[in-house]
C-alpha positions, 0 to 999 in steps of 0.5 A: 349722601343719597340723590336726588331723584326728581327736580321739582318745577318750582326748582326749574322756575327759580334757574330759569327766573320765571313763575311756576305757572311759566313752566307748567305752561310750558309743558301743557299742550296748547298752553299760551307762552312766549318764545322767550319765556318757554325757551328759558324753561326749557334750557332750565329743565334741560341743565336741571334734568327735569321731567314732567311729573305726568302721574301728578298731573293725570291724578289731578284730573282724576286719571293716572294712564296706568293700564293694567294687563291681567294675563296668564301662561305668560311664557307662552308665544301667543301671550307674549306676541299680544303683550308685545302688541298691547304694550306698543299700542299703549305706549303710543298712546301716552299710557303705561302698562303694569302686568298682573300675572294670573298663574297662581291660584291663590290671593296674590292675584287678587292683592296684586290688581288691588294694589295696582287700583290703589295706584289709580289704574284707569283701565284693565285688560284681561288678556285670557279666559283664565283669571277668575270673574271675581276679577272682572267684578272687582275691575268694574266695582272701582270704576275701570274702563275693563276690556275682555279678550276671549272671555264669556263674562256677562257683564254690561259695560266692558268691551269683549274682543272675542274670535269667530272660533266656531267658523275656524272649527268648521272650516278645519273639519272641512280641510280634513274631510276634502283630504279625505279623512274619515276619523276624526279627533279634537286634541284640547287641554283641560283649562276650559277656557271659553276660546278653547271650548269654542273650539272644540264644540264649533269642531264637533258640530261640524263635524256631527254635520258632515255626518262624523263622529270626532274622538276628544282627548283633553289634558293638564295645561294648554301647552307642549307636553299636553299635546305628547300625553294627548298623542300618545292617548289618541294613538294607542287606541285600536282605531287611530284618527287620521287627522287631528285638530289641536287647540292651540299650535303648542298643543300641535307641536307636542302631538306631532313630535310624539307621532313622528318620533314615538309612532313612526307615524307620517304627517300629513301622509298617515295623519293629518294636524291642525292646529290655532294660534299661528306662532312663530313655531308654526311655520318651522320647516319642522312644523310645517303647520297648517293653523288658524292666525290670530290678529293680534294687532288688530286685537290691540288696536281694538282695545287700546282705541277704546280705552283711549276714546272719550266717549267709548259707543255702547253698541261697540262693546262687542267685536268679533274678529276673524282668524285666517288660515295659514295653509301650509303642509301638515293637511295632505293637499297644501 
């Protein structure tokens, strides 16, 4: 014989013998009841195991507190350090996250955000620049409060949390020129996303500024092994560069591990690396990486706050955050 699962209100008005209405009062915030009456209620649900059904609750106000967060890449630090962050701020404000992951290409996206609208999602957010803009379109047309991390989507009515990636950029080629690096090159993956191509464009207008040329080397996902292939492709080359700026610190650390141990090269003595991100990697004594730091927790705060407030402002559906630098060993002068 199976279990039953859940305990009904009705179940918990008859053991404590008080009305239905008794026990939701009991249960809403602000609600008028007696001590004597909500002590009964609350000695009923606790001998019954009863709990509030909130999703029935939010659905009859037309609101379920499901949150979905549309990411991809996962597995990778940075992501799971801002799905650790978004996930905590949601909770804290009484929401529940479901998680969509992009990674395939195929329909299963799209049917998965489908299926969590049907479960009445209030919100997304859409944590990286890969996901296709179908999905942005898709959050919007079924009425979602929708914010953008990263992305370039122009849409009206979604909040876009982006960072300043032009002003890191800029600030990097100055660190490699005041080490008195002279050849220059932007280590990138091929997934084109909006931050990374920020990048890439804010280092070589920089850099075209200081009055240098920069050497771009892109390939396949934005992750370690990339960075190995990027390394052996810019330090085979007749003239190597003498300082790198990598997109993101996986990328960092693939490249100099294929320096180090496949070209004997010194870091930061023969060639000098930056990378973007500031994950836990980053600051291993192996690393020893000088990179930008992204405010995750600000990110969250910025997104989950919005979502939550009542009457979200128009002119605040922009927020450009600042990434500080972590100076530490792989730039000659740290």
């Amino acid at each position: 014989m199976s279990q039953k699962l859940f305990v009904s209100a009705q179940e918990v008005a008859e053991k404590a013998g008080v009305s239905r209405s008794a026990v939701s009062r009991t249960f809403t915030s602000g609600a008028s009841v007696s001590p004597k009456t909500r002590q009964k209620v609350l000695d009923a649900a606790e001998a019954l195991g009863y709990h509030v059904n909130h999703l029935a609750r939010g659905l009859m106000r037309n609101e379920s507190g499901i949150v979905c967060l549309i990411v991809s890449e996962i597995g990778t630090p940075y992501r799971s350090a801002l799905l650790r962050a978004l996930t905590q701020q949601l909770q804290n404000s009484g929401k529940v996250a479901m998680l969509i992951n992009t990674d395939r290409s195929d329909g299963s996206v799209d049917l998965a955000l489908r299926q969590a609208i049907r479960y009445r999602a209030d919100a997304s957010i859409i944590l990286s620049g890969l996901p296709d803009k179908s999905i942005t379109d898709l959050c919007l047309k079924n009425g979602q409060r929708l914010v953008l991390i990263n992305r370039d989507d122009d849409r009206e009515g979604p909040l876009k949390i982006n960072l300043d990636d032009a002003d890191a950029a800029a600030r990097i080629a100055t660190a490699f020129v005041r080490a008195g690096c002279r050849r220059l090159a932007f280590a990138n993956s091929q997934a084109g996303t909006p931050s990374l191509m920020a990048r890439e464009h804010g280092f070589v207008a920089a850099a075209t500024a200081l009055g240098m040329d920069v050497i771009v080397e892109r390939f396949g996902h934005t992750g370690y092994e990339s960075g190995r292939v990027v390394a052996q492709q810019l330090l085979t080359r007749k003239e190597r560069p003498d300082a790198v700026f990598c997109a993101t610190d996986l990328l960092a650390c693939g490249f100099m591990d294929a320096a180090r141990h496949q070209f004997s090269m010194s870091v930061p003595d023969q060639i000098c690396v930056a990378g973007f991100d500031d994950i836990e990697q980053a600051s291993w004594s192996s690393y020893g990486l000088t990179t930008f730091a992204q405010p995750v927790d600000m990110i969250a705060r910025e997104a989950v706050s919005w979502l939550v407030s009542e009457t979200p402002e128009p002119e605040h559906h922009t927020v450009r955050l600042h990434a500080d630098l972590v100076w530490r060993t792989s730039i000659r002068g740290g």
